[in-house]
C-alpha positions in Angstrom: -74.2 117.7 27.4 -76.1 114.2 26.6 -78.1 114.6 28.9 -79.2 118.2 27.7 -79.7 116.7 24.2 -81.7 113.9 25.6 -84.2 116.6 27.3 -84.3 118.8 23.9 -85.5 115.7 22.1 -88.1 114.5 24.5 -89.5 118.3 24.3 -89.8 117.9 20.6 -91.2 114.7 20.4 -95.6 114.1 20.3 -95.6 112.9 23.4 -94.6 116.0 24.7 -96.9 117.9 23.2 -100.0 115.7 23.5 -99.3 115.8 26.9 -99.2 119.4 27.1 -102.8 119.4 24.8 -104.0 117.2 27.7 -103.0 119.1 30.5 -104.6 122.0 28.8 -107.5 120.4 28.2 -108.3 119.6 31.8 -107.9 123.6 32.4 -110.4 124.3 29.5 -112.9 121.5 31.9 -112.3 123.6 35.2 -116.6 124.4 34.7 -117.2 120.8 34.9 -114.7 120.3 38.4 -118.0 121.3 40.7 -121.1 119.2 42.1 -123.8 119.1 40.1 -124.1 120.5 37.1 -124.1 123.5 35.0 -127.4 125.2 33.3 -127.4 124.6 29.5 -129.6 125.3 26.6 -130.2 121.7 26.0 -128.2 119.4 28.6 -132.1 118.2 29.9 -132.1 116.4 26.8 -129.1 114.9 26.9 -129.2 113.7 30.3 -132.4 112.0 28.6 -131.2 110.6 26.1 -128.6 108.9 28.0 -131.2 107.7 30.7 -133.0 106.5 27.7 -129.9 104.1 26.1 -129.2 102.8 29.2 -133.0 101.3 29.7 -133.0 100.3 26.4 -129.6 98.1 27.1 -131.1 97.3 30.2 -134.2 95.7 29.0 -131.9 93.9 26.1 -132.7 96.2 23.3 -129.7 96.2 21.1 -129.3 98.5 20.0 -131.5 101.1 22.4 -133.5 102.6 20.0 -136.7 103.3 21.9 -137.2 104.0 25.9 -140.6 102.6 25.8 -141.8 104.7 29.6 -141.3 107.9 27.7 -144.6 110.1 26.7 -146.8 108.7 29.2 -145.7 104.8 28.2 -146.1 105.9 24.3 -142.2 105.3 24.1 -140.0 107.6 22.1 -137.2 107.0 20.2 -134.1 109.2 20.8 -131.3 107.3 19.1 -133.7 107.1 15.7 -134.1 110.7 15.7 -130.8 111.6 16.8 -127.2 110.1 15.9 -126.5 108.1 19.0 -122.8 108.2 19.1 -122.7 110.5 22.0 -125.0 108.6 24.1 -123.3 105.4 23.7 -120.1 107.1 24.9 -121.7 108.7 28.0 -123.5 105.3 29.0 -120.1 103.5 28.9 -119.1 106.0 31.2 -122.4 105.9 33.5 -121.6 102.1 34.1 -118.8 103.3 36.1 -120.3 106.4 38.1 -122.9 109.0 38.1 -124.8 109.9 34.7 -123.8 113.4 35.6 -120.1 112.2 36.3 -120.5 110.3 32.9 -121.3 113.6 31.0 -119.0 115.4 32.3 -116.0 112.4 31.7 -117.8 112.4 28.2 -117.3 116.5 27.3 -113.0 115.9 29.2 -112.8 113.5 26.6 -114.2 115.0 23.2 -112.1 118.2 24.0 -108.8 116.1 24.5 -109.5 113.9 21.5 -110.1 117.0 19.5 -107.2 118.7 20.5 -105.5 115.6 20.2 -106.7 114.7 16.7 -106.2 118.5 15.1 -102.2 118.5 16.5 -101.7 114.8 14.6 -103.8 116.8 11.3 -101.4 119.5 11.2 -98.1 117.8 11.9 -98.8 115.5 8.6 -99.6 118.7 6.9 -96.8 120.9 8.1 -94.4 118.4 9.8 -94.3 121.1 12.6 -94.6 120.6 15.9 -95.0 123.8 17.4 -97.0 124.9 14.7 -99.3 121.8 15.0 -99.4 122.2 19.3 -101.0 126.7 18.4 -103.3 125.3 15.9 -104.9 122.4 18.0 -104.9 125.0 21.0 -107.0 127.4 18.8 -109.0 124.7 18.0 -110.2 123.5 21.1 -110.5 127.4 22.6 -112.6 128.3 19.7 -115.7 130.2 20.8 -117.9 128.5 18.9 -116.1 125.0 20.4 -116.9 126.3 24.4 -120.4 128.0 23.2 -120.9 124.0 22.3 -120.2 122.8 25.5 -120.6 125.8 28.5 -123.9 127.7 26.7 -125.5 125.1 24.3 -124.3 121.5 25.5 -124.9 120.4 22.3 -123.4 117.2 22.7 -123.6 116.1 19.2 -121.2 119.3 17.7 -119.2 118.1 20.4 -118.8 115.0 19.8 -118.4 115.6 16.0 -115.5 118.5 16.4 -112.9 115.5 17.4 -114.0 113.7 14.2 -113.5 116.7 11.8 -109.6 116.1 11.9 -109.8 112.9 11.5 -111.9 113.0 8.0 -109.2 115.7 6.9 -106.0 113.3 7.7 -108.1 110.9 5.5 -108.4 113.0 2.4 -105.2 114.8 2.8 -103.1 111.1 3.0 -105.2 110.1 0.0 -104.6 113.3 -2.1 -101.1 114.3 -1.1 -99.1 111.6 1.0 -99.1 107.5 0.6 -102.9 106.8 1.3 -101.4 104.5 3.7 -103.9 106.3 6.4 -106.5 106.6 4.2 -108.5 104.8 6.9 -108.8 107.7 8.7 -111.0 108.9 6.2 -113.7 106.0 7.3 -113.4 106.9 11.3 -114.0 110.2 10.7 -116.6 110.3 8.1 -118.4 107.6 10.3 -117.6 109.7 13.7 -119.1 112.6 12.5 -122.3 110.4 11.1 -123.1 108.7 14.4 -122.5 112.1 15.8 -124.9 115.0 14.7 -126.9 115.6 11.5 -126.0 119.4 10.9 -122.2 118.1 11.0 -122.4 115.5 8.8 -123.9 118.4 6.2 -121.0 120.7 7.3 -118.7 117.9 6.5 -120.0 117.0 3.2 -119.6 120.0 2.0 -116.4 121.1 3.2 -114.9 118.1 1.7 -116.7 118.6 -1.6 -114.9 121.7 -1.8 -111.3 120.2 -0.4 -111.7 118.0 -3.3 -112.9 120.2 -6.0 -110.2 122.4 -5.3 -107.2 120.5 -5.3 -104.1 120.8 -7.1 -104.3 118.3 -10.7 -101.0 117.1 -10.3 -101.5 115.3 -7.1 -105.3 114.4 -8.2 -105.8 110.6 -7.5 -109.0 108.4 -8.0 -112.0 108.4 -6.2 -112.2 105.2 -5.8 -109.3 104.8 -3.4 -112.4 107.1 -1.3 -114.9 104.9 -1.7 -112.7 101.5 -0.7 -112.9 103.1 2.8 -116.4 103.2 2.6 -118.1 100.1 4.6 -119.9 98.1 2.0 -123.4 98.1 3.2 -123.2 101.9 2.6 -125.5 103.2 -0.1 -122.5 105.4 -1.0 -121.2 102.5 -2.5 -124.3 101.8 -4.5 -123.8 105.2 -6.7 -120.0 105.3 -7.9 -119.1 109.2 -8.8 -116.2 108.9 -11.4 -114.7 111.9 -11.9 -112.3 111.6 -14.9 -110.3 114.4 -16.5 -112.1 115.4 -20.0 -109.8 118.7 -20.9 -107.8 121.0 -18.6 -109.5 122.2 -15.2 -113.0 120.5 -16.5 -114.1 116.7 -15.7 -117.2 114.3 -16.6 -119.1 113.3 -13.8 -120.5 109.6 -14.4 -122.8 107.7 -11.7 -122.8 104.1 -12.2 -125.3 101.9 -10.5 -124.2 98.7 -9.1 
């Protein structure tokens, strides 16, 4: 009998279950278990941009902002125009193998992670496992996720989807639990930065309304937000005090420092 009790609680524990994310996410990566490489909308320039980072560390730029034999020897600057997150993952990678090897470790990863990140999101919100392990499995099979990676390769939304969960765990410990994790809030608000533009927008906005709509009894400073923030960020150079006037209406005050 202890030994059937032991085996019911190692299948209810995380481990189990991030395991099980993991195994699943190696079926979702079966495309990427060929030679070569799949045709994508815009994987050419991600292979570039990846050839470009790892000239730039090459020739000692730090960090590789500009491949300089680009354009005909004009140079152009991928990781200015572009957050360079991705690339920085990919060319970790490429030191070990292939760049096309390094891609594909790179997409294995960010559809893990994200799995990964949205199962730890819901179990602080839910304290359910199996209802945390069929959310981060719709998450990671979502069509707009796969369109991302098999159709688009837009390798910044793909980076940025594992980041998403993260920012939430942030606000949600800071609004609802201990703010003990509030760090979270920092990784993934910087994740999704260094990751793609459009995201970053998505992100502002999504927590903008998360905030604005939650309950007033559990409503809690904004500046427990804005600790996480790094200091050198101009964030921290406009302070946005909200502070209860009557019921359901607040003052919005920016102070300069």
């Amino acid at each position: 009998m202890n030994i059937f009790k032991k085996q019911k609680n190692i299948l209810n524990t995380d481990f189990f279950y991030i395991l099980l994310i993991v195994l699943i996410s190696l079926l979702l990566s079966a495309p990427l278990y060929t030679q070569g490489f799949y045709w994508s909308h815009d994987g050419v320039y991600h292979f570039s941009r990846n050839y470009s980072t790892n000239s730039g560390i090459i020739s000692k730029q730090i960090p590789p902002l500009i491949v300089s034999n680009f354009c005909k020897n004009y140079g152009y600057s991928w990781n200015i125009f572009y957050p360079p997150l991705g690339t920085y993952i990919s060319g970790f990678f490429s030191l070990f193998t292939s760049i096309l090897d390094a891609m594909k470790l790179t997409i294995m990863l960010s559809i893990a992670l994200s799995g990964i990140s949205m199962f730890k999101l819901m179990k602080k919100i839910s304290k359910n496992n199996n209802m945390s392990f069929i959310t981060a499995i719709i998450y990671i099979t979502a069509p707009y996720f796969l369109s991302d990676i098999y159709c688009r390769m837009a390798m910044g939304e793909v980076i940025a989807y594992m980041f998403f969960p993260l920012l939430f765990y942030g606000l949600y410990d800071i609004f609802y639990d201990s703010g003990k994790e509030s760090y979270f809030l920092t990784i993934g608000a910087l994740g999704i930065v260094l990751s793609h533009n459009i995201s970053t927008l998505m992100a502002v906005v999504l927590s903008f309304i998360f905030v604005i709509f939650i309950n007033n009894e559990k409503w809690k400073t904004i500046a427990e937000i804005l600790r996480n923030v790094p200091k050198d960020s101009c964030l921290k150079k406009t302070l946005i005090i909200l502070r209860k006037k009557k019921k359901n209406k607040y003052n919005i005050q920016f102070i300069q420092k």
